[in-house]
C-alpha positions as CSV (number, residue, x, y, z in Angstrom):
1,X,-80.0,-35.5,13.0
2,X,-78.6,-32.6,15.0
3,X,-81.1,-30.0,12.9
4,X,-84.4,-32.6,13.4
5,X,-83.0,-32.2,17.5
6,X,-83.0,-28.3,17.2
7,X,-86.0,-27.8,14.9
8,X,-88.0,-30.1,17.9
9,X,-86.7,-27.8,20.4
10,X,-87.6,-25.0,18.4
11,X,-91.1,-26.2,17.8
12,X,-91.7,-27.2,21.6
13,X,-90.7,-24.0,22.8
14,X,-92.8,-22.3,20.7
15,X,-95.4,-24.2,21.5
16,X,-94.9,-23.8,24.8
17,X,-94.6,-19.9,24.5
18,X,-97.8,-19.9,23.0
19,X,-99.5,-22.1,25.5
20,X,-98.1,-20.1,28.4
21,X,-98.8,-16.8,27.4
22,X,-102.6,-17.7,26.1
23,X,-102.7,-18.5,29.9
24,X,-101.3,-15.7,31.5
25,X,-103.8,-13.3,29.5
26,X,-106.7,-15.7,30.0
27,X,-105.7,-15.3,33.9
28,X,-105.2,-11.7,33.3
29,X,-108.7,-11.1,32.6
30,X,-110.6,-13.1,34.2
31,X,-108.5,-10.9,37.4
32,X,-109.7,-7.4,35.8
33,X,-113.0,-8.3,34.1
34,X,-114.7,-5.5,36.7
35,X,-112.0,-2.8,35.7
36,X,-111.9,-3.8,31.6
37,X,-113.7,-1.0,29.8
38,X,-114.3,0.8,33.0
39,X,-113.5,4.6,34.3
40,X,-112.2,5.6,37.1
41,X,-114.1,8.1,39.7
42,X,-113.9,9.2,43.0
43,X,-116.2,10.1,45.2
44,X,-116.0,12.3,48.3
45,X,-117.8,10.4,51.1
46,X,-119.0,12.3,54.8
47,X,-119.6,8.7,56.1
48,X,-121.6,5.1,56.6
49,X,-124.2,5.3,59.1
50,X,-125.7,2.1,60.2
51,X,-129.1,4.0,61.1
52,X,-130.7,6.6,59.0
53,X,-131.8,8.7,62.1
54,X,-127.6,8.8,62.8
55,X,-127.1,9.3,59.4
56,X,-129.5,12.4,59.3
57,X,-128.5,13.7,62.5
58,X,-124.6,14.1,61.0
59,X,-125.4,14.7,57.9
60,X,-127.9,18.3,59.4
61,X,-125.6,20.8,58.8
62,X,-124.5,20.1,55.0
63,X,-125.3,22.0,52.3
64,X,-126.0,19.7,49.9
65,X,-125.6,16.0,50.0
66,X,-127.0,12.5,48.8
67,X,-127.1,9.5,50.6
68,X,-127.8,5.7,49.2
69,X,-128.4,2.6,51.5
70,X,-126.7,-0.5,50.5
71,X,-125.7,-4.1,53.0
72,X,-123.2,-1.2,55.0
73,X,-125.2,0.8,55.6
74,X,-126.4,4.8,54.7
75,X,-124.0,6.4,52.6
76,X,-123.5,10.1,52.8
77,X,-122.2,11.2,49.0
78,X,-120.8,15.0,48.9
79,X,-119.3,14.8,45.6
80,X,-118.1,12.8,42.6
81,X,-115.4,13.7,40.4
82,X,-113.3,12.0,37.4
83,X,-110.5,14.3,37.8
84,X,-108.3,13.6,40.5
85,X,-107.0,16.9,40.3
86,X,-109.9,18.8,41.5
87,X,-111.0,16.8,44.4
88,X,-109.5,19.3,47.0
89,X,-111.2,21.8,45.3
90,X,-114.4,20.0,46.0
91,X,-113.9,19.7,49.8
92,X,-113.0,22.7,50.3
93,X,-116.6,24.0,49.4
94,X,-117.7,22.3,52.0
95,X,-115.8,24.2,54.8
96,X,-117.6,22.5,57.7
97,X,-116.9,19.2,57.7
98,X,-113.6,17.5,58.4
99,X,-113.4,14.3,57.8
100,X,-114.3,13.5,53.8
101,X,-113.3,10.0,52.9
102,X,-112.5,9.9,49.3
103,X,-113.0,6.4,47.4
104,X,-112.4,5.9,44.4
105,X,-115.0,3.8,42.5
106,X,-115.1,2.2,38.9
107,X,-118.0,3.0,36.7
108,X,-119.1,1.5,33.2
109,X,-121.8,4.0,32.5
110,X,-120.7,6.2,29.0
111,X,-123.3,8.8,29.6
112,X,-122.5,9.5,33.4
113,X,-119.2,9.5,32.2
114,X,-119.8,11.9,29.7
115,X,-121.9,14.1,32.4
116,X,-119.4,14.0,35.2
117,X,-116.7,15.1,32.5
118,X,-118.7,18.5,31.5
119,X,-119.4,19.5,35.2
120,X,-115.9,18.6,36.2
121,X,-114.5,21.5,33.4
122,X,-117.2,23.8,35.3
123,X,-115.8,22.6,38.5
124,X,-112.1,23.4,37.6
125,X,-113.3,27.4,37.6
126,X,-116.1,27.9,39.5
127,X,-116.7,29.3,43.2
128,X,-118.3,27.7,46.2
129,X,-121.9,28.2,45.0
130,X,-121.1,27.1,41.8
131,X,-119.1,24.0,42.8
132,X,-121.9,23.2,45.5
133,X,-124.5,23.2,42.8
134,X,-122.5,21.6,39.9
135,X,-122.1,18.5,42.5
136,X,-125.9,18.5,43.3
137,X,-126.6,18.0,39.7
138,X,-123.8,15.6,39.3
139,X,-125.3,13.6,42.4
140,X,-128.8,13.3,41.0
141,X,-127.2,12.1,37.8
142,X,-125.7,9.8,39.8
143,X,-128.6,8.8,41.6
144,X,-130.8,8.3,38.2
145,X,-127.9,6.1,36.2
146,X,-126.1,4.1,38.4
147,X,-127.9,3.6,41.5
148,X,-131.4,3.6,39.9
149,X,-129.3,1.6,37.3
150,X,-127.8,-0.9,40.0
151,X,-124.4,0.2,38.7
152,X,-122.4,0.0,42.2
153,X,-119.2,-1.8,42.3
């Protein structure tokens, strides 16, 4: 009788173990579904304008720069990067301006991926000029695939 007690025990919490974690991970991804086979990028932001005549009048002396609109507003985009590492790198080619937000982003889209991974390694040792135009072609790439592709988190 005392092994039919313990086997039962056994059995329930096992059962229970089971139960519990089929739960957790249930809960677990339905909380990271938006981050589950995602990268991360980040993406070196001049500001949100509510007005594209504001936004255009701040956004006058830059180089080189992208803007999208979305429900907060016009988005001035400087640069995007996957590597963490290089993002100073990135706003210091843009000696101007002070105050670059960095955000970081999470993007789903293998062949931006893939194209924001070959201009970071020219990134990594290239001058201003070549920084400043690596980041123009990265913004366009990001204009065709994931805005154009209604890709924004």
């Amino acid at each position: 009788m005392k092994i039919f007690k313990s086997f039962i025990t056994i059995l329930f919490v096992i059962i229970f173990g089971i139960y519990l974690g089929s739960y957790l991970y249930k809960n677990y991804l339905n909380k990271n579904k938006d981050k589950i086979n995602t990268y991360k990028i980040y993406i070196l932001e001049y500001g949100i304008y509510n007005s594209y005549e504001s936004m255009e009048e701040n956004g006058k002396d830059i180089e080189n720069y992208f803007y999208y609109t979305d429900k907060n507003g016009y988005h001035i985009l400087l640069g995007i990067t996957e590597n963490k590492n290089i993002i100073n790198k990135i706003g210091e080619s843009y000696e101007k301006i002070a105050n670059i937000n960095i955000r970081e982003d999470y993007i789903d889209n293998m062949e931006f991926i893939e194209s924001l991974k070959q201009y970071d390694n020219l990134i990594i040792n290239g001058n201003k000029t070549e920084i400043i135009e690596a980041e123009k072609q990265i913004l366009s790439k990001y204009e065709e695939l994931i805005i154009n592709g209604e890709n924004i988190n």
